[in-house]
C-alpha atoms as one frame of an Amber mdcrd trajectory, in Angstrom:
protein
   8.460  10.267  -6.305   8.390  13.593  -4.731  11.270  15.868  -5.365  11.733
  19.382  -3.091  14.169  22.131  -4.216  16.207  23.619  -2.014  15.417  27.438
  -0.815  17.637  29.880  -2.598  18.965  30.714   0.796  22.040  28.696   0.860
  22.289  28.403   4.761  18.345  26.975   4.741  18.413  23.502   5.905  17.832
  21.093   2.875  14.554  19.499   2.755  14.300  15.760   1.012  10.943  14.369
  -0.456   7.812  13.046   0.581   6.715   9.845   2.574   5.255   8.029  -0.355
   7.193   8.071  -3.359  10.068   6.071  -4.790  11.508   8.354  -7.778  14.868
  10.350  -6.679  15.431  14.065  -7.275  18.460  15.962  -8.604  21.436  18.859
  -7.766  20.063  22.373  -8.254  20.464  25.830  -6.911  18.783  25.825  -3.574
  15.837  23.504  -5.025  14.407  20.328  -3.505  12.194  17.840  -5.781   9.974
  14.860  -4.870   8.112  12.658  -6.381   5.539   9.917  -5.563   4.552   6.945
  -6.928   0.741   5.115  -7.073  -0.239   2.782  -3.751  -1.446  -1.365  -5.206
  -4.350  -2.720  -4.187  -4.258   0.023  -2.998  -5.239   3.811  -4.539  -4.644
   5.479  -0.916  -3.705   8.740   0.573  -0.266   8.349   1.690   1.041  10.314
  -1.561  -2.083  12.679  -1.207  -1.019  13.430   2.583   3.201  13.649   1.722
   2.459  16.080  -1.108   0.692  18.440   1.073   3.012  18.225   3.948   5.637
  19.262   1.387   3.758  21.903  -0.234   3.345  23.399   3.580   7.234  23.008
   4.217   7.265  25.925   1.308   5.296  28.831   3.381   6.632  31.228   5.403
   6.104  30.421   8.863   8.213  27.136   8.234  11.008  28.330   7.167  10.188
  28.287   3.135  12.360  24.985   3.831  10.956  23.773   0.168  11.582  25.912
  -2.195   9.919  23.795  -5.381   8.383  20.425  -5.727   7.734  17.962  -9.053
   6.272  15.267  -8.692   7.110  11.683 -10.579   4.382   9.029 -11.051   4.069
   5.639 -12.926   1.670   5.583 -16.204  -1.785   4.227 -14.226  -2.592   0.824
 -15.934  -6.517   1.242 -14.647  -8.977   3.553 -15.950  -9.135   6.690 -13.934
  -6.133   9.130 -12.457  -3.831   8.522 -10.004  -4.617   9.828  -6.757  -1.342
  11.280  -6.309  -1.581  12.590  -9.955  -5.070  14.404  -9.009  -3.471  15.643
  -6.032  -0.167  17.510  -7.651  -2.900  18.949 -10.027  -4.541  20.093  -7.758
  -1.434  22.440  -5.742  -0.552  23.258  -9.234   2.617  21.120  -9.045   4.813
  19.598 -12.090   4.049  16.401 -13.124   6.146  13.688 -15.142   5.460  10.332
 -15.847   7.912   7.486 -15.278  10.549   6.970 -16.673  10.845  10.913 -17.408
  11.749  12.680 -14.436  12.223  16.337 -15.291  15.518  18.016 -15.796  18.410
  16.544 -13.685  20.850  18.612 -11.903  18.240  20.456 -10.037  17.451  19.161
  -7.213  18.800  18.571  -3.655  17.118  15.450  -2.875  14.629  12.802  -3.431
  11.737  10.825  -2.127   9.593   7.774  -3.075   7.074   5.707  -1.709   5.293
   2.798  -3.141   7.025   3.085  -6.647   8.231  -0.063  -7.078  10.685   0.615
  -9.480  14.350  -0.087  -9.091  16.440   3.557  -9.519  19.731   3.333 -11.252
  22.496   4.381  -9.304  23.478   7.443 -11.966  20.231   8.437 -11.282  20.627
   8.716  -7.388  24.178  10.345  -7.326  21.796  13.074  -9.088  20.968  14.238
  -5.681  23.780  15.621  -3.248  21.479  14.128  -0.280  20.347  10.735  -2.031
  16.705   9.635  -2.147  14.946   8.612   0.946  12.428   6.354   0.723   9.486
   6.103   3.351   8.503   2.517   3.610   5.277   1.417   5.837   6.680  -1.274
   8.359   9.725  -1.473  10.863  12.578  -3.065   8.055  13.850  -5.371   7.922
  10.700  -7.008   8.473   8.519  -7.432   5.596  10.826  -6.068   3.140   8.591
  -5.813  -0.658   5.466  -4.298  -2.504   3.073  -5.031   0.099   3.963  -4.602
   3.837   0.687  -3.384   5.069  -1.063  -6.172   3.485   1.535  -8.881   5.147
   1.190  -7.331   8.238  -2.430  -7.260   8.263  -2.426 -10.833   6.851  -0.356
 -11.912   9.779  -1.464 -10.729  12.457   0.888  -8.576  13.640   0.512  -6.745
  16.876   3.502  -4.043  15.960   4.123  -1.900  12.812   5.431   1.541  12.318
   7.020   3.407   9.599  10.636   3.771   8.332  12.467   6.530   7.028  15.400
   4.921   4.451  18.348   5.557   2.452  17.933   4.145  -1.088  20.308   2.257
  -2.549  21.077   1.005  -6.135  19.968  -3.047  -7.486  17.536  -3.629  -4.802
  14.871  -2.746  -2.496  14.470  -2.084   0.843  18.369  -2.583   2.308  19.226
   0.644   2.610  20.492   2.433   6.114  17.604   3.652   8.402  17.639   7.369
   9.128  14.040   7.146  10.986  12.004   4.588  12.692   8.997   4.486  14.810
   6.831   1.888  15.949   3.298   2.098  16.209   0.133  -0.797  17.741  -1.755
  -1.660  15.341  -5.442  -1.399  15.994  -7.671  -4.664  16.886  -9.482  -5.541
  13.870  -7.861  -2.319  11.288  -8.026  -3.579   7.571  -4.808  -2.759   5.477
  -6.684   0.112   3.510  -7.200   2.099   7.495  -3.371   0.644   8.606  -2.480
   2.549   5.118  -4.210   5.489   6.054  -2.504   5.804   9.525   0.592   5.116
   8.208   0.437   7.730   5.571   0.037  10.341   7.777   2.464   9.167  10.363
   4.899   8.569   7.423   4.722  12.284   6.033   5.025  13.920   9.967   8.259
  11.745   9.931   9.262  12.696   6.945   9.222  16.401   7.551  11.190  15.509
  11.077  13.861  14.341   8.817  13.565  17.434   6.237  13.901  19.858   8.674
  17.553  18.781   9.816  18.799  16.845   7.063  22.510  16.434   7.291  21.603
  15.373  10.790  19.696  12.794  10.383  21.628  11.680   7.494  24.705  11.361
   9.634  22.867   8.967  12.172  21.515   6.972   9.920  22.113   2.922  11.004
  22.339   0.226   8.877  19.240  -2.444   9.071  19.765  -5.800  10.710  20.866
  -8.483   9.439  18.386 -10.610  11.757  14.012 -10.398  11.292  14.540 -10.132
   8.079  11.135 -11.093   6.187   9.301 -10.417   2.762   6.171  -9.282   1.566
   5.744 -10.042  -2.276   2.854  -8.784  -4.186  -0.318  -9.822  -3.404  -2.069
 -11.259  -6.705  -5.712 -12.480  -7.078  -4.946 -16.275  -6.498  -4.586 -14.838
  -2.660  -8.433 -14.514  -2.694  -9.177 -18.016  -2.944  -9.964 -19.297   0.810
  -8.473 -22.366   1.244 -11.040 -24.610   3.366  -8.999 -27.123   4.061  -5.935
 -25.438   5.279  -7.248 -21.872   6.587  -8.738 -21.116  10.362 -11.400 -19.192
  10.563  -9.072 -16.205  12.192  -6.639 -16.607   9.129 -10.150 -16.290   6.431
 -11.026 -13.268   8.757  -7.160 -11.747   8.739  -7.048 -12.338   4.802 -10.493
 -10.340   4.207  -9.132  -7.391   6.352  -5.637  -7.630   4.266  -7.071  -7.824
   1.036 -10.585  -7.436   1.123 -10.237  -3.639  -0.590  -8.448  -5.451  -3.190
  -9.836  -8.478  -4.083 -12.955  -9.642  -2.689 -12.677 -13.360  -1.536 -13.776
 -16.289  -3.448 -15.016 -20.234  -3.049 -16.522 -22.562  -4.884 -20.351 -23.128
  -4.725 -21.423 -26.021  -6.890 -18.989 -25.510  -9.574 -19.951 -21.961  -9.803
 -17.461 -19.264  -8.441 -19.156 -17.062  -5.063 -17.191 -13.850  -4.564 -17.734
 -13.252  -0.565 -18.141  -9.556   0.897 -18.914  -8.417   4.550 -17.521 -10.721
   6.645 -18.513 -10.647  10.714 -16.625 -12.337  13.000 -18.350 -15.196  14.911
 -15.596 -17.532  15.777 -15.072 -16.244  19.230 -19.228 -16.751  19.725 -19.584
 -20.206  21.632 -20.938 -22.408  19.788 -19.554 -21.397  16.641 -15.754 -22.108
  17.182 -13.906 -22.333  13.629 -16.748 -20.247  11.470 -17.175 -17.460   9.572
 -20.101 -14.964   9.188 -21.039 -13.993   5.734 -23.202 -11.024   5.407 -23.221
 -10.494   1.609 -22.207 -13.105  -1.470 -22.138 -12.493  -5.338 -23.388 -15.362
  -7.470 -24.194 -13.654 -11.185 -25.663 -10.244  -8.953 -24.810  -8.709  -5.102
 -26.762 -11.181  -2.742 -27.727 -10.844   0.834 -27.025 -13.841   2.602 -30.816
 -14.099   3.682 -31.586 -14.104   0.096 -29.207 -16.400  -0.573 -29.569 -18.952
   0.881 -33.714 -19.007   0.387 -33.015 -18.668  -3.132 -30.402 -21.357  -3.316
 -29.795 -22.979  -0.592 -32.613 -23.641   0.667 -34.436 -25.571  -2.343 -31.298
 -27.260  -2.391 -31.833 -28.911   1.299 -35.489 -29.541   0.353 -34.765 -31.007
  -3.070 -31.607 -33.242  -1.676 -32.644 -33.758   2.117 -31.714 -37.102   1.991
 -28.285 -36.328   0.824 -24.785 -35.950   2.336 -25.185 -32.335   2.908 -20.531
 -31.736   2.410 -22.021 -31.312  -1.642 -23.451 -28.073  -0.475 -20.541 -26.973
   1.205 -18.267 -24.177   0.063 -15.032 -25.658  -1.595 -11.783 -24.377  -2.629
 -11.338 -22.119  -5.907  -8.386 -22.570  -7.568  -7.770 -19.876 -10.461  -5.295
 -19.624 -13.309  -4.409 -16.232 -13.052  -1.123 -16.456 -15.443  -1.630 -12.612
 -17.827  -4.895 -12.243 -16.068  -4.740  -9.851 -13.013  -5.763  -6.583 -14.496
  -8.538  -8.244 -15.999 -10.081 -10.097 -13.162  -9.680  -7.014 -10.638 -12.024
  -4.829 -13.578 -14.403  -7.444 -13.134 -14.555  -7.813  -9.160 -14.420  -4.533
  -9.489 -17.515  -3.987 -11.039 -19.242  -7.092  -9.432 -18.742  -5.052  -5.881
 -20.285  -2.097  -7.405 -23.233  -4.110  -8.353
């Protein structure tokens, strides 16, 4: 959450927070405050980028339309600071962690992005211009935690960003002050889409800052048709399904969550983590594959090596034999308490 102050000029236009945070700010004397939250598979720079178009809104030559900014973030559950964190550090900006916000009754208005936290309704009348939240997708579709992942996971040909009012008990319902489209690129993983968005997100965001009661008084209310969801993506996602996947939906889920979680299969009972993928299903020939550059089984394998070091001997040894056995089959992974856990470890399996 990213919470501007208000300039002490009380005829300045009031600015509101930062594309990427979720926190809300509160009523002050001419003072704005925003905060932003962390980004889930993701560790991006949407809250990097919002905090620094903020911290520009308070110079001069713009008006000195922010007059002070705190920033809000969740306690990191991974070893290593936020990003966002890092970045208020480093523009000397106050920090509080979730669920202290700083002292209410100061602040004009608030903004969050990616916080995925519910905010109380006592805690939103705080602000005389509510907290705006700027979500990465054209609401109502793919309402949830992960839109850029759903969208890459999809397919989609169309995303954008939105600019929203936040309201009390759930997420994502709230009126639309802002909303532009934007083609998503052929081939983009959700880790670039997030980057694009970011930025796009924050230029938005300072759009809306710089007339305020405006925008506020156009906002629309979302439609009630389109509506979709995009629910956290856990590590169970990374299991290719053989059976029931094409190769353009194994290709679509690598670029979703690839970043994330590397994607998994079964090798002869032993679990294959599977990084680098190149696309060959549009090759003729090789309709309904996918290209492999890089596997980890116990170290970081090229697929060369590979399969002469397993493969291979395995066709020599069993050349008489149905060769489905060495196939790649379908992991299936209890991941009940577990998530943390397994993305340490594919974390440091990728960095092998």
């Amino acid at each position: 959450l990213l919470l501007p102050r208000r300039p002490q000029n009380p005829t300045a236009v009031l600015p509101a927070p930062t594309a990427s945070c979720q926190t809300p700010c509160g009523r002050g004397q001419g003072c704005s405050k925003g905060w932003e939250g962390p980004s889930p598979p993701l560790s991006l720079s949407p809250p990097a980028s919002g905090l620094q178009c903020l911290v520009r809104l308070r110079e001069p030559n713009e008006g000195s339309l922010v007059s002070r900014l705190e920033v809000v973030t969740l306690p990191s559950r991974l070893p290593g600071d936020l990003p966002v964190r890092s970045c208020a550090r480093e523009l000397q900006l106050p920090t509080h962690e979730w669920p202290h916000t700083g002292p209410l009754g100061q602040f004009d208005v608030g903004v969050v992005a990616s916080f995925g936290r519910l905010l109380s309704e006592d805690l939103i009348l705080q602000f005389p211009y509510g907290v705006l939240n700027v979500h990465p997708s054209c609401l109502p579709r793919w309402r949830g935690p992960a839109p850029i992942v759903h969208t890459v996971l999809h397919g989609d040909k169309v995303t954008g960003v939105t600019i929203m009012e936040i309201k009390p008990k759930r997420f994502d319902v709230g009126p639309i002050i802002k909303q532009e489209e934007f083609a998503v690129p052929p081939r983009c993983t959700a880790k670039e889409l997030e980057v694009i968005l970011s930025k796009m997100g924050a230029n938005m965001l300072i759009g809306v800052l710089k007339n305020l009661p405006e925008s506020l008084k156009n906002k629309k209310e979302q439609p009630k048709e389109g509506v979709t969801f995009a629910p956290k993506i856990t590590i169970a996602k990374s299991c290719i399904k053989w059976e029931e996947q094409t190769a353009v939906q194994v290709i679509q889920l690598h670029r979703a969550i690839g970043s994330m979680f590397p994607l998994q299969t079964l090798w002869k009972g032993s679990t294959v983590k599977l990084l680098d993928f190149v696309e060959v299903h549009n090759i003729p020939g090789f309709e309904g594959w996918v290209g492999i550059k890089t596997v980890v089984l116990k170290k970081k394998l090229t697929a060369v090596d590979f399969y002469n070091g397993y493969m291979h001997s395995w066709f020599q040894q069993n050349s008489k034999t149905v060769h489905q056995e060495c196939r790649f089959q379908t992991l299936e992974l209890n991941t009940a308490k577990k998530t943390l856990k397994e993305r340490k470890i594919l974390a440091q399996d990728t960095k092998q």
